[in-house]
matplotlib code that plots the C-alpha trace (Angstrom):
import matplotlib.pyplot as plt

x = [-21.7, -17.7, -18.7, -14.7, -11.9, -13.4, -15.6, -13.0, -13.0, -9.2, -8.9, -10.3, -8.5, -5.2, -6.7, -6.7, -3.3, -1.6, -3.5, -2.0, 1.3, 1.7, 0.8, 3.2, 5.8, 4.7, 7.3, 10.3, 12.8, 13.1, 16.6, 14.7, 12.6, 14.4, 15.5, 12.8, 10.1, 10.3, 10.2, 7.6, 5.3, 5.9, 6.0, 2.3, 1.0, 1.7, -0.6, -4.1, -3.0, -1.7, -5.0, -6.8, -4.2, -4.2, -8.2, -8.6, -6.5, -7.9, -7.0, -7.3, -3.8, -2.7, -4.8, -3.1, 0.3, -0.5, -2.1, 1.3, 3.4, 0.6, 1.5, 5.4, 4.9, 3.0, 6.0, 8.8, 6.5, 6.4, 10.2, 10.4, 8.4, 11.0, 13.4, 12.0, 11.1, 15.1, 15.9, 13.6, 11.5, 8.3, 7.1, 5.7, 2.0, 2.1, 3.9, 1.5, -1.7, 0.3, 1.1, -3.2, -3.8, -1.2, -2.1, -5.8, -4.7, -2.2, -5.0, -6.8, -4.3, -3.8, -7.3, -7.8, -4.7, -6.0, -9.6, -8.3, -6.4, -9.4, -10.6, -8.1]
y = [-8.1, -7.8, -7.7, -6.0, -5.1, -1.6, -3.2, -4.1, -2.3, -3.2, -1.8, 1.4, 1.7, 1.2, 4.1, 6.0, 5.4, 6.5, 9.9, 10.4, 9.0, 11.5, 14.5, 13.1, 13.6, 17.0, 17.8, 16.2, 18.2, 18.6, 16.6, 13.3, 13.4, 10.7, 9.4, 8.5, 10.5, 8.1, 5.4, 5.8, 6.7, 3.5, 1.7, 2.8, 2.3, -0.8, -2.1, -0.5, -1.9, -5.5, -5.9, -4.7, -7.2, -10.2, -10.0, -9.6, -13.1, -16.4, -18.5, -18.2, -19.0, -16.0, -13.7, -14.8, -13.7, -10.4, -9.8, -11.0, -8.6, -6.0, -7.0, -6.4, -2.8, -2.2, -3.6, -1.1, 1.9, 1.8, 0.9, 4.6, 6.3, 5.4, 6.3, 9.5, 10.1, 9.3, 11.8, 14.3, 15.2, 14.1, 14.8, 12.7, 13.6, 13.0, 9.4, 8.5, 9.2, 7.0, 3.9, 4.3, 3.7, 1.3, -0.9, -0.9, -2.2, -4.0, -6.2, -6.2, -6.9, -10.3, -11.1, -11.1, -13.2, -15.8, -15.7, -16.7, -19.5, -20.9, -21.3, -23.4]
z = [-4.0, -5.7, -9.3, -9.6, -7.9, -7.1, -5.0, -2.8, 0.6, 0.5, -3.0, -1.9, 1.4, -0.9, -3.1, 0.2, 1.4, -1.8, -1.4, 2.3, 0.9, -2.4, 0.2, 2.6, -0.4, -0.9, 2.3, 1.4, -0.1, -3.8, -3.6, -2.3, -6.1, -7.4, -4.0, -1.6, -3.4, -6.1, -4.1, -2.1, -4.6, -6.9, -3.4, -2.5, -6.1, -6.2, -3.9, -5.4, -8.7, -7.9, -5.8, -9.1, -11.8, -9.6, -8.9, -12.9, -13.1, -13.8, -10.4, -7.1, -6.7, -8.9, -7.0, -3.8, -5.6, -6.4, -2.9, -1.5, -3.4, -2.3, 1.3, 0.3, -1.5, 2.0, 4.2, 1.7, 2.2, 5.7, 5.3, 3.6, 5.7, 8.7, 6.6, 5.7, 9.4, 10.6, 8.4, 10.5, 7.0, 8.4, 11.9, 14.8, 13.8, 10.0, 10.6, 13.3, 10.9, 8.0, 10.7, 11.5, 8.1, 7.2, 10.0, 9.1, 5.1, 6.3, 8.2, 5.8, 2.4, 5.2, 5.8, 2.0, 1.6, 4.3, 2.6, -0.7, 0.9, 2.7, -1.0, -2.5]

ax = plt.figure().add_subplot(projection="3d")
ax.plot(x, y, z, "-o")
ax.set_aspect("equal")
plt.show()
């Protein structure tokens, strides 16, 4: 049973993914702190915590909002990570274990999104 948005399994994967994503940072260069560092981590962030907002909100509707701008921090992190990964900071193995987890939220930020639809 959800009683809150800790409950969520997607809420908890997000929790997950910003772990991976703040030790990822831990390997960039100390120029990239206010670059990609910084946007990365406000990228990853955001998707725990509009999952949490827009499940605290009144409507159905609203919750649907913040779970699609939880679906567009996802879609700029992985953005970021290519980025990061052009730029030969990251190697194969660390972005491959980011795109696993990704993938799973990702799937699952849309399967929330479709579920509250089904309710309106």
């Amino acid at each position: 049973m959800v009683t809150s948005y800790e409950d969520l399994e997607v809420w908890r994967r997000g929790i997950m993914l910003v772990k991976l994503v703040y030790n990822l940072t831990d390997q960039l260069p100390s120029k990239e702190r206010f670059r990609l560092i910084d946007q990365m981590c406000r990228a990853v962030t955001s998707i725990p915590a509009n999952i949490a907002e827009g499940s605290s909100r009144k409507s159905t509707k609203e919750f649907m909002r913040y779970v699609s701008i939880a679906i567009g921090s996802l879609a700029e992190l992985k953005t970021h990570v290519i980025i990061a990964r052009e730029l030969n900071y990251f190697d194969d193995v660390a972005v491959h274990s980011f795109r696993i987890e990704a993938a799973v939220l990702g799937k699952q930020l849309n399967a929330l999104y479709t579920a509250l639809g089904r309710k309106l």
